[in-house]
N, C-alpha and C positions, 0 to 999 in steps of 0.2 A: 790754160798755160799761164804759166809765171816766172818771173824771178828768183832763182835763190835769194837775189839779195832781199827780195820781198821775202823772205820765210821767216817764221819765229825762228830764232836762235841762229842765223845767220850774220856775222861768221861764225865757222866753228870755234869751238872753246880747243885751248891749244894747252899743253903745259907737258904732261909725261914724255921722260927722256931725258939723255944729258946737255938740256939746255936751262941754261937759267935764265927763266923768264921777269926775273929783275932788270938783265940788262936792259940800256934805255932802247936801244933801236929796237930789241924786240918791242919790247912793252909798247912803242908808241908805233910800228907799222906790223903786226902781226898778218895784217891780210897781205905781207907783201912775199910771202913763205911762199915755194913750190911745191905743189901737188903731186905726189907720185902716186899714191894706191889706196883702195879703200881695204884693208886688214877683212874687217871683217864686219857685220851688221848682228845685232844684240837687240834683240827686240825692235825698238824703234830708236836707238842707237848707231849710230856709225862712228866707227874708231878709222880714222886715215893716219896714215904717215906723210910726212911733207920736210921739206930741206928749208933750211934760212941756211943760205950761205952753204958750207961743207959740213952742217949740222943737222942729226936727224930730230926731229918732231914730231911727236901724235900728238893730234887734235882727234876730239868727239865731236859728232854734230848728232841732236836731239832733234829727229823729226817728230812731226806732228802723231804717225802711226805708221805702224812697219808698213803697208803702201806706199808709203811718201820715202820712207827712208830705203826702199828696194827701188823708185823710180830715180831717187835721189843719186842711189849707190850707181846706178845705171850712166846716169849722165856726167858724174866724175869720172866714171870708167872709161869713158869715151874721150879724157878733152886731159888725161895727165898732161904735167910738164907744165901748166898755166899757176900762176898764181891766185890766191886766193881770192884778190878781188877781180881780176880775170872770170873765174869762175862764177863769180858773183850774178854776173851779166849773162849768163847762159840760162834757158827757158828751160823748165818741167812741169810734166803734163800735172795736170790737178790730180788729187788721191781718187776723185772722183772718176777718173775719166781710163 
């Protein structure tokens, strides 16, 4: 077991949608976005949606291998409504296990 926040490419990468990721609060707290749903998973890819504010946002998060990003998808699915670094702190099994 681990940390998301321990994964390669955690946080997710955030940007498609009508938010402009120039502005500064995004740009300087992105992990502070709400989590609603994981879209959909693409290989070893996962596309989520998430709110900042009354604002929609997709982020991708790049797992290691579609194992990791199905156990991955599994453990967001469980804990919506949390913030990004919220989630951060939530454990998944190893790809191995």
């Amino acid at each position: 077991m681990q940390q998301l926040l321990n994964l390669v490419g955690w946080p997710p990468v955030g940007g498609a949608g009508p938010f402009d990721t120039r502005k500064a609060a995004f740009a300087s707290h992105p992990e502070s976005v709400t989590f609603r749903k994981v879209d959909r998973i693409v290989g070893t890819r996962l596309d989520l949606t998430c709110m900042f504010g009354k604002e929609v946002v997709t982020f991708k998060f790049f797992a290691s291998n579609k194992g990791m990003a199905e156990k991955v998808a599994e453990v967001l699915g469980r804990n919506t409504g949390q913030s990004l670094r919220d989630l951060g702190m939530l454990y998944v099994a190893d790809d191995t296990e």
